[in-house]
N, C-alpha and C positions, 0 to 999 in steps of 0.2 A: 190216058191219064194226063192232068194236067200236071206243070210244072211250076204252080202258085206256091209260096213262103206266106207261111201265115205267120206276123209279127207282135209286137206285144200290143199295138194299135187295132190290132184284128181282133185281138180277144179282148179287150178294151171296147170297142165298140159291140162285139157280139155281146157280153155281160149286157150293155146297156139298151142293148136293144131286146134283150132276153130277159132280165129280170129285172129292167124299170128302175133301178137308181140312175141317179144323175152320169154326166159324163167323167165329173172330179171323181165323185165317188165309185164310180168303175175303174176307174186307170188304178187310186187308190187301195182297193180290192185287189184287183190282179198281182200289181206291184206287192202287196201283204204275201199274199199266195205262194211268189216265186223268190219273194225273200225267205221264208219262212221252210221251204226246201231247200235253197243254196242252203240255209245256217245249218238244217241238217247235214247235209251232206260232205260241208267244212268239218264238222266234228266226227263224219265217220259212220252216220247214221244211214241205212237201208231206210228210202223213203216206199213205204207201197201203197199205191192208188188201186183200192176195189175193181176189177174193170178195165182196167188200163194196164197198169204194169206195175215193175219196181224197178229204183234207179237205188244201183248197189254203187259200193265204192271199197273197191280191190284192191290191196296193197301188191307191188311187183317190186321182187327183189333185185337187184344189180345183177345183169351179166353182161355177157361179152355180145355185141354185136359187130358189123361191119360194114364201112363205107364203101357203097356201091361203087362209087368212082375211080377208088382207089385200092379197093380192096384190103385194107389196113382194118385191121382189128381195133377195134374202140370200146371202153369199160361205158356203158348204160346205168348210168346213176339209181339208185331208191327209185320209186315214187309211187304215188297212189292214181288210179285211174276210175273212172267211173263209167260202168255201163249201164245200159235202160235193156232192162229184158220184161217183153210186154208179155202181156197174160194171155190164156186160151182165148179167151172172149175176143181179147182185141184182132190174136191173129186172125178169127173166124170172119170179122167183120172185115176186115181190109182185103179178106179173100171170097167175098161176097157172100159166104157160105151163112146159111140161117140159125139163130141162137137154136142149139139142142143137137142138129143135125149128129145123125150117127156116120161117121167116114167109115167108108170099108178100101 
């Protein structure tokens, strides 16, 4: 496996080399794209891509945790977190397995 980061330049250029608009017009695409999920997902929204996954966003409520260093107890504020749980399809392909495939 390689250990490539594909960045927003990556998909910016694949878009344009994939589907023939210009290079403004690519970055500008992408950029729409990934704005347009962060604003979901600021207001709380379950984004789901057919195919891919969904990127949920979970509220956790305050408890108690502990500093490892010192072992003192510490109150863990609110807050919201967001996870990406990818769909069947996706895990099949990253596990080389072929679309349908019956697992026993």
């Amino acid at each position: 496996m390689s250990a490539k980061t594909i960045t927003r330049a990556d998909l910016c250029e694949a878009v344009y080399q994939k589907v023939g608009l210009s290079r403004t017009e690519s970055a500008t695409l992408v950029e729409l794209v990934l704005k347009e999920i962060t604003d979901c997902l600021e207001r709380g929204e379950t984004v789901k891509l057919s195919s891919f996954g969904s990127f949920v966003v979970r509220k956790k409520g305050q408890r108690i945790g502990r500093n490892p260093k010192t072992g003192k107890e510490v109150p863990i504020s609110p807050r919201r977190v967001m996870v990406f749980k990818p769909s069947a399809i996706l895990k099949q392909r990253i596990n080389g397995e072929a679309e349908g495939a019956v697992q026993e």
